[in-house]
C-alpha positions, 0 to 999 in steps of 0.5 A: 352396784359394785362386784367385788372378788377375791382371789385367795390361797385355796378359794374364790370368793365373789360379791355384790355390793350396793353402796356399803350393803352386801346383797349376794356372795359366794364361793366358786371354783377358778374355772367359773370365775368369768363365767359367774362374775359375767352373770353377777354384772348383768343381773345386778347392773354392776358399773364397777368393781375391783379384784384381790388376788393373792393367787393365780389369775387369768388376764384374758379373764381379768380383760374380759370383765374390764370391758364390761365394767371399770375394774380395779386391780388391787396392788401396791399402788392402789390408793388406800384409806390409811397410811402405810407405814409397814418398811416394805409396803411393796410386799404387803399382800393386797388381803392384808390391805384390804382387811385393813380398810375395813378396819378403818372404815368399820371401827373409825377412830378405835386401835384395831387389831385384825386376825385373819385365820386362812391358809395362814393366820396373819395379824395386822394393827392399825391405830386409832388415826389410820396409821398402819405399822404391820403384824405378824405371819403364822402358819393357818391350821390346815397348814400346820397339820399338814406339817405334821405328817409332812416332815414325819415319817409317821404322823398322820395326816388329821382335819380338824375336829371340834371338841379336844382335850388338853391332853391327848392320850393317843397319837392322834388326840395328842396331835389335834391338842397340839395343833388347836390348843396351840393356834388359840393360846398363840392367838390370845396371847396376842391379844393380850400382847396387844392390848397391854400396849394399847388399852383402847383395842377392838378386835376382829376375826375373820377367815375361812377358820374363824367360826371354828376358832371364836367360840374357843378363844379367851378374848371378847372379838368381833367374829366377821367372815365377810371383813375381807370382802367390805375392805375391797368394797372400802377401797372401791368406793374409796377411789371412785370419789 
């Protein structure tokens, strides 16, 4: 059994894996994280295991679950599936990396570009023969509502609401247009930026908006919340052979 974990921007995620299968996750707090993940190893028998963490983390936690498992720190230096040719491979965020993994892994032989709609939104390509070249950085939607009100004097803070027009006849209609009209035309427009230069594309979606972007955009997409989480058990699996 492997315990994955998954230390994001604003959130925490934790999970089980035997062999390829996701049997248990979860989101948790900082604060529970020893705690929880010392409960995953002992029900579920976990030998192994490995960690990404974009933000902060304890290393009297991280020294507390290597003593009862073999843990992976996810960094730079990690072995990896596929072949790193971003210009500045030391400064590649260990979640783009896994994504990757799992793209390499999930869709063999296919041109795949992932989308990760989180705190940003980032893009990432990967070719048909495991060759990676990079993508690209966006402010994600919260973060870009927050801008908004921010750097105004005036804007309102919004949350994101499901249904929207295309024209907004008041401040706040005319906001929640701009933001999420905005997002999902950025992101078909890559898709369709991409698949002019490679006919052979799949496409996938993941990140903690992605449910509430895939039923607006365009583009036909695999919509997998969970691609983050099997690209860390791609890369366990990958360095314990």
């Amino acid at each position: 059994m492997h315990l994955i974990i998954d230390i994001g921007n604003t959130r925490i995620k934790i999970a089980v894996f035997n062999n390829s299968e996701l049997i248990y996750n979860e989101v948790i707090t900082e604060k529970n994280l020893l705690h929880t993940a010392i409960v995953l190893i002992e029900k579920y028998n976990c030998t192994s295991g490995i960690i990404s963490s974009v933000g902060n983390v304890k290393k009297n936690e991280i020294e507390e679950i290597k003593s009862k498992i073999k843990l992976i720190e996810l960094n730079s230096d990690t072995k990896i599936p596929f072949k790193n040719n971003y210009s500045t491979p030391k400064t590649l965020g260990v979640d783009r990396i896994a994504l990757v993994s799992a793209a390499v892994s999930k869709f063999k032989n296919k041109n795949v570009l992932i989308i990760d709609a989180g705190t940003c939104i980032t893009y990432d390509f990967v070719n048909s023969i495991k060759c990676y070249f990079g993508g690209a950085i966006s402010p994600g939607l919260k973060m870009r509502y927050m801008a908004l009100n921010m750097f105004t004097k005036k804007l309102p803070l919004l949350e994101p609401i499901f249904s929207i027009e295309l024209i907004g006849n008041s401040t706040e209609s005319s906001i929640h247009s701009g933001v999420i009209n905005g997002i999902i035309n950025e992101i078909d427009g890559s898709i369709f930026d991409y698949r002019k230069k490679n006919r052979d594309l799949t496409v996938v979606l993941t990140g903690g908006d992605a449910k509430f972007l895939s039923n607006k955009l365009k583009n036909s997409i695999f919509a997998n919340p969970n691609f983050l989480l099997e690209g860390l058990n791609t890369i366990l699996t990958y360095n314990l052979k």
